[in-house]
C-alpha positions in Angstrom: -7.3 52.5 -12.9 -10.9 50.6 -12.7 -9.9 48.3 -15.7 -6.7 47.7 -13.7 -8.6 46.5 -10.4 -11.7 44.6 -12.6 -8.5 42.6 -13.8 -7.2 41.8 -11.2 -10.2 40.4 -9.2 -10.9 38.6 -12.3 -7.5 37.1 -12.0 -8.5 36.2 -8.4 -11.6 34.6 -9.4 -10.1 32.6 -11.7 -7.6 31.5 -9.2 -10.0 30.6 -6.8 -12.1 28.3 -9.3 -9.0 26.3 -10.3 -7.6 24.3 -7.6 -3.9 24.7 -6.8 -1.8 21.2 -7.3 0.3 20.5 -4.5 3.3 19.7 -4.0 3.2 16.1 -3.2 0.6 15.7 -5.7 3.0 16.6 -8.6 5.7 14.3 -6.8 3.0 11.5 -6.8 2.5 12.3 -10.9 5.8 11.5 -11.1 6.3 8.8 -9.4 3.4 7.2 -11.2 4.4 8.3 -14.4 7.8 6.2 -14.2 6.2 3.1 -12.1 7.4 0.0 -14.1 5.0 -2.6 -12.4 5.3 -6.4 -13.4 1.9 -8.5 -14.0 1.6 -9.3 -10.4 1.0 -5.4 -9.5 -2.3 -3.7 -10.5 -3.2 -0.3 -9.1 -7.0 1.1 -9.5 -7.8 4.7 -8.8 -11.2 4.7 -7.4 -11.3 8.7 -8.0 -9.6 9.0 -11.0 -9.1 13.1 -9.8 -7.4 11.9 -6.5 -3.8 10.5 -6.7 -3.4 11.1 -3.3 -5.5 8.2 -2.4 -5.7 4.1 -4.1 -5.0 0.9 -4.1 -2.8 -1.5 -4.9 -3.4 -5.4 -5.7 -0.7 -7.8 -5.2 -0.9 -11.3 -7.0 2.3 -13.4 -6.3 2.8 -15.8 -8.6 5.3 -17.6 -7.1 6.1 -18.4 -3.0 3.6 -19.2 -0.3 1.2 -16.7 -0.5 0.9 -17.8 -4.7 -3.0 -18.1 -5.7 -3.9 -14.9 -3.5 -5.1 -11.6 -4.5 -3.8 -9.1 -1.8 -5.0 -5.7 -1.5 -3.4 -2.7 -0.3 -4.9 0.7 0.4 -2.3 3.8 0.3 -3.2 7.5 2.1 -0.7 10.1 1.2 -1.0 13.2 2.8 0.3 16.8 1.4 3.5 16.5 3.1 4.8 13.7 0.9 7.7 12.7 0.1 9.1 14.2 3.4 6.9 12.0 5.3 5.8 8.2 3.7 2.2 7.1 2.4 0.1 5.1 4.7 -0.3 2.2 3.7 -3.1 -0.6 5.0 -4.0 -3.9 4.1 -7.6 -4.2 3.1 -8.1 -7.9 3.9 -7.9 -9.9 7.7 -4.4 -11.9 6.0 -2.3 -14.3 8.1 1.5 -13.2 7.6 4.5 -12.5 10.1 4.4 -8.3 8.5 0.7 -7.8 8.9 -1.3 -7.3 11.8 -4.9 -8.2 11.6 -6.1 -4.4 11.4 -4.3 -4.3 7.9 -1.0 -2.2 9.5 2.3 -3.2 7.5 5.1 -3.6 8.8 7.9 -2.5 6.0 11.3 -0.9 7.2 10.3 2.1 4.5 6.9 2.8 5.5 8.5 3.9 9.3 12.2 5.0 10.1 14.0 3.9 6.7 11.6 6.4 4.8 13.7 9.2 2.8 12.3 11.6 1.0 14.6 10.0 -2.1 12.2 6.6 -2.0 9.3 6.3 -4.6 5.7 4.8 -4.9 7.6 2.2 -6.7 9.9 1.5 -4.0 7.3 0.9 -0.9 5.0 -1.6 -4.1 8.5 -3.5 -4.9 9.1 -3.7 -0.7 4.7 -4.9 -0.7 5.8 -7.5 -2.8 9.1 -8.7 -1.3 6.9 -9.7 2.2 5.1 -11.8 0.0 8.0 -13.4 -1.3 10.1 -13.0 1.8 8.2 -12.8 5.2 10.0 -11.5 7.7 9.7 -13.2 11.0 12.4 -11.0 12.6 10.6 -7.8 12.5 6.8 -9.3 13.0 3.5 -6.8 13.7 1.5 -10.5 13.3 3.7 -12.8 16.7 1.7 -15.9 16.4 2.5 -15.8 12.6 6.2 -14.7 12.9 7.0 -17.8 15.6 4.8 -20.4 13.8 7.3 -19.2 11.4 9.9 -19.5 12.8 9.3 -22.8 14.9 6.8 -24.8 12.9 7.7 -24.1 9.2 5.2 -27.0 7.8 2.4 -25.6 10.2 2.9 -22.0 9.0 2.8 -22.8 5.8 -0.7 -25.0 6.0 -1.9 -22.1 8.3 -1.2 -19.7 5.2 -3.3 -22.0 2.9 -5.8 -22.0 5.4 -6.1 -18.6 6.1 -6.1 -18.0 2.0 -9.1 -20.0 1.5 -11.0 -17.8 4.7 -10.0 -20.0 7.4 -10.3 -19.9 11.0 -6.7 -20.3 12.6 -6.9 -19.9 16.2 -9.7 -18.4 16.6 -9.8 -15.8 13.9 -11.7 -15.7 10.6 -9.5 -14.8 7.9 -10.8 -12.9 4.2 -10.6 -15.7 1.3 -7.7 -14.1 -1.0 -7.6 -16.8 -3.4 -8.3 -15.6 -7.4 -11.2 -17.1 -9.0 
């Protein structure tokens, strides 16, 4: 009976040493496992031992925002994939979908998240507002109506901003790749 119980706290503290993988941290393996990212997508895992937490680097090659290097940092919490990752920009950027504390606005991040939707699909949907900004549905007004009213301006505003401009009073982060 005293082997028995020795085991079994053995067992315990065995258990206790190793820590238990969660849930949303074997559905984040996964979804990195089948990410299929083109050459404009880098992710870097400051903490190799946390998946729950890294960044993402988005280098269009084509549209307006082409040149830049944009920086995304992504939070996902232990109730993932019920609930989406947080995601923040890491640079002051001047776009229509991005305020200038770094908050996205992307349909998926907010009230089209399912629990069906991947890693891959919030990066692809990243790289679509670079493509595609979405004056509609701005978190950035000034950028969304300059937009939509002064297309030329907007787009020497974004060149602006990309070298570290000042548009309006605000001092944007230099994105451009060296």
């Amino acid at each position: 009976m005293i082997k028995i119980w020795s085991m079994k706290k053995n067992e315990e503290a065995a258990a206790k040493r190793k820590p238990k993988t969660s849930a949303a941290q074997i559905r984040v393996q996964k979804d990195l496992t089948e990410l299929d990212l083109p050459s404009t997508m880098q992710t870097n895992f400051p903490d190799p031992a946390d998946l729950l937490n890294f960044t993402l680097t988005i280098t269009p090659d084509e549209g307006m925002y082409k040149g830049g290097a944009f920086k995304f940092s992504f939070a996902i919490n232990t109730n993932y994939p019920h609930d989406p990752p947080k995601v923040k920009c890491a640079q002051t950027i001047y776009h229509p979908n991005v305020d200038l504390e770094g908050n996205v606005c992307l349909n998926i991040l907010r009230e089209d998240w399912k629990p069906v939707l991947n890693l891959n699909s919030v990066m692809v949907g990243l790289q679509y507002l670079f493509l595609e900004p979405n004056a509609d549905d701005p978190l950035n007004k000034e950028a969304a109506l300059e937009m939509s009213k002064n297309r030329d301006q907007f787009l020497q505003n974004v060149k602006m901003s990309m070298r570290g401009g000042n548009i309006k009073g605000v001092q944007y982060d230099s994105v451009l790749v060296r």
